[in-house]
N, C-alpha and C positions, 0 to 999 in steps of 0.2 A: 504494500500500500504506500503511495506516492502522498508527499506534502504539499497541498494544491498554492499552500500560503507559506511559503519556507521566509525565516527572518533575511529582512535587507540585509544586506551585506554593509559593516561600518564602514561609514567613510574613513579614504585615507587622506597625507599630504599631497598626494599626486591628482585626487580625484577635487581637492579643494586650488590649485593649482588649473587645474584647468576652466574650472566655473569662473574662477577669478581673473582668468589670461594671463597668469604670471608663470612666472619659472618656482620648481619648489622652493629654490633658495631664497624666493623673497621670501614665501608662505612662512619658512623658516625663519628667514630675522622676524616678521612679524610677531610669532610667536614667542620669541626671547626680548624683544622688545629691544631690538639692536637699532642702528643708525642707519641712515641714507637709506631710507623707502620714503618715497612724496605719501604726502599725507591722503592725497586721493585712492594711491596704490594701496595704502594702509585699509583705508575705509573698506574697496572692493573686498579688501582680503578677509578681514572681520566680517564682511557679510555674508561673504563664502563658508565662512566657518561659521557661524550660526543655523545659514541655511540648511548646511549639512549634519548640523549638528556633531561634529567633528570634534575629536577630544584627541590631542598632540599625544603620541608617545614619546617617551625617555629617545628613540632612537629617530625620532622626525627632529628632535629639539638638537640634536648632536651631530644633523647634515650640514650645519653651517659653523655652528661655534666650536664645532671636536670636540663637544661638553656630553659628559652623560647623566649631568648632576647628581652624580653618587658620589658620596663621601665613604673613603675607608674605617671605620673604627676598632682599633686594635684596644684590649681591655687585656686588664689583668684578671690570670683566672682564678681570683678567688671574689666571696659575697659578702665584703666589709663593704661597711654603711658608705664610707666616704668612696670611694673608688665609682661602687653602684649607683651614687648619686649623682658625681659628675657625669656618666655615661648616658643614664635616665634622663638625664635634663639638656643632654647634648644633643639630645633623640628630638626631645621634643621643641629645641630651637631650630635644627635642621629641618624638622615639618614643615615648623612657620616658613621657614625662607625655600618651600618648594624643593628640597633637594629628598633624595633617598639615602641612608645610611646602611651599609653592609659590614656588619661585625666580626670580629674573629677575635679567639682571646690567648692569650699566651698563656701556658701554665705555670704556674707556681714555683714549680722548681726547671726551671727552661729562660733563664729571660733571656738567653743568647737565640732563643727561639724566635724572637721580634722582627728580626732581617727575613726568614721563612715566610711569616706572617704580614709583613711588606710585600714579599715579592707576588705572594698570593692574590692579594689585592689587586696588585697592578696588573696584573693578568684579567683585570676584570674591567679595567680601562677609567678605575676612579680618577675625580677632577683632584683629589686631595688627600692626605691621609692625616686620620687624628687619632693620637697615643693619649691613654690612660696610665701614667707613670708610676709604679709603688715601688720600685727597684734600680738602684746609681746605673747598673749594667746597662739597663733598657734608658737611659738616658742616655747615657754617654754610647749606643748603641746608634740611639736618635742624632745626637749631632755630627754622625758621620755617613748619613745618608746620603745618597746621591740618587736620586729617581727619575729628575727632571719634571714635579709636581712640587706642590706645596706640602710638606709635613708640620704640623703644627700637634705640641706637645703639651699638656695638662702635667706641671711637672714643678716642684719647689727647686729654687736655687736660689743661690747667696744674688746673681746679679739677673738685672734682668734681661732678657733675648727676645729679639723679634718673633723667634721660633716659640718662647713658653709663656704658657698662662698660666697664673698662680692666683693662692690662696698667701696673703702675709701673714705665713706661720709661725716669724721669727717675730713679727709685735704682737700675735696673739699670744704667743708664749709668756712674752716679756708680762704683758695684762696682767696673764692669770699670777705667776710670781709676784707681781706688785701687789696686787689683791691681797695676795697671803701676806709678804709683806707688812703691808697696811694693817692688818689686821693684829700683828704683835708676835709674829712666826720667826722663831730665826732659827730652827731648824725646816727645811724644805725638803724633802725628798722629788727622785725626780722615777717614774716608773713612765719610763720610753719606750719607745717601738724599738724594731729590729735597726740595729746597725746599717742594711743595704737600701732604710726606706728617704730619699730624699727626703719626706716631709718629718719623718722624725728627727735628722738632722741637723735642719731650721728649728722644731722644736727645741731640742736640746742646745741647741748655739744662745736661743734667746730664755732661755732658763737659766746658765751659767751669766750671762752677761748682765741679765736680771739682779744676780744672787748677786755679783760683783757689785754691782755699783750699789748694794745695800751693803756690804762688808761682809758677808756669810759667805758659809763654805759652800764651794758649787763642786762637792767629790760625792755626790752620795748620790750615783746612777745606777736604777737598777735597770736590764733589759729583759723587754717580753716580743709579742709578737703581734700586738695589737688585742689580740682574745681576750672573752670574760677568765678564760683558766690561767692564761699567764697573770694578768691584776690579780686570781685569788694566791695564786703560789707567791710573787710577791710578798704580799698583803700576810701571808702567813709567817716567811720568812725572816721580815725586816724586823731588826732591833728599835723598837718604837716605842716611844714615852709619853705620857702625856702634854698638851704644848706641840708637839710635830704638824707636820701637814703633809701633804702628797701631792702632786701634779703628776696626775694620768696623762698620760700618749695621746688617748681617745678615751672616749666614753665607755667602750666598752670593754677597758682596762679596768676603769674605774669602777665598775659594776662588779668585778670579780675581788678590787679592793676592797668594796663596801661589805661584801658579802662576809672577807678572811677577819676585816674586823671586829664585826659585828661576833662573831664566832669567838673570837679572844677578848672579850665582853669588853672594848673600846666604844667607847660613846662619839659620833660622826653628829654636828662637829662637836660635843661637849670635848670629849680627848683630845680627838683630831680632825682635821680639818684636811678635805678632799674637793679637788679640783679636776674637771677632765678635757675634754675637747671635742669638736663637731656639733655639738647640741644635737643629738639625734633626738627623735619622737617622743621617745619613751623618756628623753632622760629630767624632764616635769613632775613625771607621775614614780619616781623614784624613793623609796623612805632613808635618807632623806630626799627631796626635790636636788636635784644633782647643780654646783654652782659649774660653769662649761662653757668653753669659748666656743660660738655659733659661725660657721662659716656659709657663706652665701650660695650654695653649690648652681640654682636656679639661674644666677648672674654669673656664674664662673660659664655652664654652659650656654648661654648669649656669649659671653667675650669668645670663647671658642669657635661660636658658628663665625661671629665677626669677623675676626680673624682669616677664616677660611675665606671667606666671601670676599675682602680686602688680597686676596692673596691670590683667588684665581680671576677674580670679575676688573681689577686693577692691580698687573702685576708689578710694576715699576713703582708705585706706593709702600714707602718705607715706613714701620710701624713699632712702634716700642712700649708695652703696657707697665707701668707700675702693679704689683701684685695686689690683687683688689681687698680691701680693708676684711676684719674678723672683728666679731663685737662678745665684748665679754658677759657673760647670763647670770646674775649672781642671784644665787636661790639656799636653800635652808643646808647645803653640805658644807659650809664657811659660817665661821664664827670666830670670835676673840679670841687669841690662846690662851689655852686655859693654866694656872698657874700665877 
């Protein structure tokens, strides 16, 4: 049995191309909204394309510009809050600006794996590629790219680069140490991330420099790996007194601190007094309400798409970002030292 009513076939660039009397390559600037088509030629071609009801693909939009408006996204393969967030919010500023993003993630113990994970992409013919950084490797892996596209990196460093966009880890750090500080602390402990993670070692830079310029000792680092289990080993570990304080890594250091002391019947803050980082969701609804430097990840992934769009849409535009501010959360884990 035959379809006496079989569906129209969708229009394509070539069938709106001809209703219009144009070549496809105008049909094309038109729909990239490029230069030198006369405004009449413009108008024909919009009408063609409504008439037809004609919906551009990725591959009609890339016969003129060599664009396929795909962006690369390499991530790191593990489900920390911070990493997951800049990604999420990368996703969803690249929507707004019409492009496509295609992912791929490195694992955990591979960051020399990043170059693979590049080349991969580019076999896929993206206009740019953007890295998710938690690993020195996979930076310094980044700055020796050569692909002949924009690489643009999500990534903490002491200086800043056209290539990275940051979070300023090293005055949120400072913040949260002032705070304690302030509050009559002069012992600080400092419970960091891993040794290979750029952001923990902005962290750590501006926790010692913090301590310094109050006269305290900046020698008492202890290292975890971002996780609730590394803050509770910590938190179990540390020779602690009452009068101390903590500056967690991240937040959810800080969560397996609260937990180890609470367990060694310290009072959070009556004893001690606990500080962490990211402001994640949860860290409000915390007993105590968790005090935690809040990073902006929503606006990290805007400057990221920025950047891209600056990078492939005007490439001869030179671009230098200051690392965008961090604002300190102060809630019921801080208090006076006691003593």
């Amino acid at each position: 049995m035959t379809d006496e009513n079989p569906s129209p076939r969708a229009a394509n660039i070539f069938d709106v191309a001809r209703l219009a009397g144009v070549s496809h390559q105008t049909v094309s600037r038109v729909i990239n909204d490029l230069p030198n088509v006369r405004p009449a030629t413009r108008a024909r071609v919009e009408k063609a394309i409504a008439q037809l009801r004609y919906s551009p693909s990725p591959a009609a939009r890339a016969l003129v510009t060599r664009r396929t408006r795909t962006i690369g996204l390499v991530t790191p393969g593990i489900s920390d809050f911070g990493p997951t967030s800049i990604a999420l919010n990368f996703n969803f500023a690249a929507r707004a600006a019409r492009y496509h993003v295609e992912s791929v993630s490195v694992p955990p113990d591979d960051p020399k794996g990043t170059r693979g994970m590049v080349e991969s992409l580019l076999r896929q013919r993206v206009d740019a590629i953007v890295l998710v950084v938690v690993d020195q490797e996979v930076l310094e892996s980044v700055r020796g790219l050569e692909v002949g596209i924009p690489v643009v990196a999500a990534a903490s460093a002491p200086r800043p680069s056209p290539l990275i966009v940051s979070m300023d880890q090293y005055r949120g750090a400072r913040a949260a140490v002032r705070h304690l500080a302030e509050l009559g602390h002069t012992r600080i402990v400092h419970a960091a991330g891993p040794g290979t993670a750029p952001d923990a070692s902005e962290r750590v830079r501006g926790w010692r420099d913090e301590l310094t310029e109050h006269r305290l000792d900046p020698s008492e680092l202890h290292r975890g790996d971002w996780s609730p289990a590394s803050g509770y080993r910590i938190g179990m570990e540390l020779d602690i007194e009452r009068g101390a304080a903590v500056f967690a890594g991240n937040d959810q250091m800080a969560i397996g601190l609260l937990s180890a002391l609470r367990e060694r019947g310290l009072s959070v803050p009556g004893d001690v007094s606990v500080v962490g980082f990211d402001d994640i969701p949860e860290a409000g609804y915390l007993y105590p309400p968790l005090t935690t430097v809040r990073q902006d990840f929503a606006a990290l992934g805007e400057l990221m798409m920025q950047k891209v769009l600056v990078a492939v849409e005007q490439p001869d535009t030179v671009t230098e970002d200051t690392p965008l501010p961090t604002h300190l959360i102060v809630r019921g884990s801080t208090g006076a030292a006691a003593g």
